[in-house]
N, C-alpha and C positions, 0 to 999 in steps of 0.2 A: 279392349281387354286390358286389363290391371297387367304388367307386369313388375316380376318381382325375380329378386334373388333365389336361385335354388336354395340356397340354406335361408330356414327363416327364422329367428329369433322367439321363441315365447316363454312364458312367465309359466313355473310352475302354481298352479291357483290354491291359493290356502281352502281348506274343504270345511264349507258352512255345518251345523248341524242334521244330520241324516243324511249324509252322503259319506263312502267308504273312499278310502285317500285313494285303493287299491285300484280303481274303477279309473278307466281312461274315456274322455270324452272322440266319438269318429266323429270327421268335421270332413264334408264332400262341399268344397267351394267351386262355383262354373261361373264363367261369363261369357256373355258373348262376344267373338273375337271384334265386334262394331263399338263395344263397349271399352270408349279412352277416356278418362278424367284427365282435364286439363290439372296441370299444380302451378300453385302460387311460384314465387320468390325461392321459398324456404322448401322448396320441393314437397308437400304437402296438395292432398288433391283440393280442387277448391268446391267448396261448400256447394253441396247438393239436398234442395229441402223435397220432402216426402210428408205424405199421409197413409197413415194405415184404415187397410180394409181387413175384417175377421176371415178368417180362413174359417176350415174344419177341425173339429175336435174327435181327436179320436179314444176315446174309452178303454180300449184292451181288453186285456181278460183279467186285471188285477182291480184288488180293492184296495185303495188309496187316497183314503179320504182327502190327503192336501189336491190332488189330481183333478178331483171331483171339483172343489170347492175354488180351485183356481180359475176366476174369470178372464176374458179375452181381455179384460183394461191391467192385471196383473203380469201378464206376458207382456202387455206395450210397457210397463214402468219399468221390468224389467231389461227390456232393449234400449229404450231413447239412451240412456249415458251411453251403452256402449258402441250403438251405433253413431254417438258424436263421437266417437276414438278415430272413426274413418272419414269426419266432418259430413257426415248424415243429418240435417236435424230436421224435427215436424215442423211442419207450418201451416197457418190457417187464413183465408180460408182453401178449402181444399183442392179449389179449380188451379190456387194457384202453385202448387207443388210439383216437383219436377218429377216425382216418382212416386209410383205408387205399391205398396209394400205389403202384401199379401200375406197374412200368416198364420201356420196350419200348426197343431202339439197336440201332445198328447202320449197315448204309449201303444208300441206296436201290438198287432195282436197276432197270435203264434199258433198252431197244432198240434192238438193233447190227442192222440189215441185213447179213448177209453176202455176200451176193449183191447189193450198191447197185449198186454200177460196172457190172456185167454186164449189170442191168437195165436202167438210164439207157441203156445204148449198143444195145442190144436195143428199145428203143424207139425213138430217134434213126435206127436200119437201117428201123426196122418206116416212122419216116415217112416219112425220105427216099423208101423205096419205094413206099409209096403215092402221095406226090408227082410221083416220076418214071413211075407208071403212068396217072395220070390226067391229065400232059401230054403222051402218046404219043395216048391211045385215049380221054380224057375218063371212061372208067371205072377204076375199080379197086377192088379187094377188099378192106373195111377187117379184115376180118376179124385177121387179125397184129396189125395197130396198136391194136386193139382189147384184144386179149391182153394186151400187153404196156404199155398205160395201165390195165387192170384190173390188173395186177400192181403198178407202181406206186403206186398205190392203196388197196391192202393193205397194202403198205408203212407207208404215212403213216397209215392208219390205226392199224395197230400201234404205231407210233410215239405218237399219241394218246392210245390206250387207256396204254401207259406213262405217258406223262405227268399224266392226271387219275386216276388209281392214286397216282401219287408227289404229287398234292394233296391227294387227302384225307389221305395218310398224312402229310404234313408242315405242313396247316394252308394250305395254297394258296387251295384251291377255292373260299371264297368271295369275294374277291381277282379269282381267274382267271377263274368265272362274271362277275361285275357287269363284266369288259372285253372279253369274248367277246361280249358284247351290242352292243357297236358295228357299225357298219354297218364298219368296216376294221379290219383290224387294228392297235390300242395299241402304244406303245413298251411302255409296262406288260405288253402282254399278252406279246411278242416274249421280252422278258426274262425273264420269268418262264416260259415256256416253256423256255427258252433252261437256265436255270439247273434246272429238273424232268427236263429230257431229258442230262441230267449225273450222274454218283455224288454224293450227297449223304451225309455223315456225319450220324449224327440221333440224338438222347437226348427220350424222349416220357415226361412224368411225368402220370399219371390217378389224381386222386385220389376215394376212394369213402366216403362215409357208414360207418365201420368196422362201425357197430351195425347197421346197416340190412343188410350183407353178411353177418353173423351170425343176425339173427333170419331175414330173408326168405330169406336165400342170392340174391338179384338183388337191383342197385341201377344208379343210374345216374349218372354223374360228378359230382361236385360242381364239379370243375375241369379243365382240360387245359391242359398248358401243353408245346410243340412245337417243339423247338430247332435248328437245323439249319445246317452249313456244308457245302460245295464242298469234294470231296474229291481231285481232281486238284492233285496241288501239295502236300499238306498230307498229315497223317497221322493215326489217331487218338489216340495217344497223345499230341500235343498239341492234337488239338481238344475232345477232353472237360472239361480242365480250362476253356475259355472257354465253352465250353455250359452246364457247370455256374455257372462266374459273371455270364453272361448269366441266366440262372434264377433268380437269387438278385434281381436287381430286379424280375421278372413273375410270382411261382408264386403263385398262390393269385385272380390279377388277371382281370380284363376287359376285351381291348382287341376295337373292331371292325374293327382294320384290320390288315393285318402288318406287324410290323416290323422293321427292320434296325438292328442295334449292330455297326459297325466296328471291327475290331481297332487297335490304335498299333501303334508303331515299339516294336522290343522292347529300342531301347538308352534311348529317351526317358523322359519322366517321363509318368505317368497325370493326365491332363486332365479338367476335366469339360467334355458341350458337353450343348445342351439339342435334344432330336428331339422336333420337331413332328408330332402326331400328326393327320393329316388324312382325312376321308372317315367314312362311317357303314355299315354292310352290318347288314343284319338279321343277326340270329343264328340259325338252325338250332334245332330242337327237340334236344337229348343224347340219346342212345341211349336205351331203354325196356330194354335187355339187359343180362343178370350182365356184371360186368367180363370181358374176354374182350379178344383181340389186338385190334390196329385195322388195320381193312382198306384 
């Protein structure tokens, strides 16, 4: 496994056009602890070559025509530079690659009640009625009010199930578990909800032992690294290129915590500031399965 300095250094990213400077990119980096890059001389790791396999595309529930129109060879043009940041590079032919690179984009997709309103007021009748049945005659039939806080209920739980679906898929869930454990609800936790139960724009790079998926045919990640912005506001075609150089400081890495790289001002100049990397969460045992989508 990469280690690295709790504080890690990055580059505020100048913000291409269609992307809002306001928008921070979550960036959930894993490795496995078997996973050590040897480094040169100059402390740099030494060169490890790869080929990429297409993942899955996921559609969402937005229309966004760059999204649409984006093919799986514009997602690799945009990585190769920045995965040479971590001395990653392609090479061909493919039997002879040390790793193989697995990768999944697109935008999450989330839980619209359509009937919210109808129910909320369908509930609010159901109690009044109750209410006003039981300061007539002391009794009343919960039976309505009951229906229709079971229905509510469904709701929000759908709504949940979207939302730890869009964690595992984007690097959340360990995060979101260790603050769901409190006895109330986190600002941590509020927000992060908050931001899962939204379109998320998302580039997921798995990288796999190349030889290992060749002799055995299963293997199981050597690395994940899970990049993700807020797609209200913003568009793909300018959030890829800051996903992909958000990536270019974490791919190959080990963080236990998630993290956030804020965009700049896209008339300013590029800054460096230093992100405090805080908190510990155990890490998860990696898949046991051939590379395959992530669910």
């Amino acid at each position: 496994m990469a280690l690295l300095s709790p504080r890690l250094i990055f580059a505020l990213l100048a913000v291409p056009a269609g992307l809002r400077a306001a928008d921070a990119v979550a960036v959930s980096a894993t490795a496995i602890k078997d996973y050590v890059r040897a480094t040169d001389s100059a402390g740099r790791p030494v060169l490890e070559s790869y080929v990429f396999a297409e993942g899955r595309f996921f559609g969402g529930r937005i229309t966004d025509r760059g999204l649409e129109k984006t093919a799986f060879a514009d997602i690799a043009r945009a990585l190769v530079p920045n995965l040479a940041k971590q001395n990653y590079f392609p090479v061909k032919p493919a039997a002879e690659a040390d790793l193989l690179l697995m990768v999944h984009w697109g935008a999450t997709d989330t839980y619209e009640d359509p009937q919210r309103e109808f129910t909320v007021a369908a509930a609010q009748e159901a109690a009044a009625a109750f209410s006003a049945a039981q300061q007539i005659s002391n009794i009343a039939d919960p039976t309505a009010l009951n229906f229709e806080l079971n229905a509510m209920a469904t709701a929000r739980q759908s709504a949940r199930s979207s939302i730890d679906r869009n964690a595992v898929l984007l690097g959340y869930a360990r995060n979101l578990l260790r603050e769901r454990r409190a006895a109330e609800p986190t600002t941590a936790e509020i927000t992060m909800s908050q931001e899962l139960n939204e379109e998320r724009y998302f580039v997921i790079v798995m990288a796999y032992d190349n030889r290992t998926v060749k002799k055995d045919h299963k293997a199981r990640p050597l690395w994940i690294t899970r990049l993700s912005i807020r797609s209200p506001g913003n568009n793909f075609t300018g959030a890829l290129p800051v996903l992909a150089e958000v990536g270019a400081e974490v791919f190959g890495h080990h963080f236990d915590d998630l993290i956030k790289v804020k965009a700049s001002d896209p008339h300013g100049s590029v800054k460096l500031h230093e992100l405090e990397i805080k908190g510990a969460v155990a890490e998860p045992p990696p898949p046991a399965n051939p590379p395959a989508t992530p669910k």
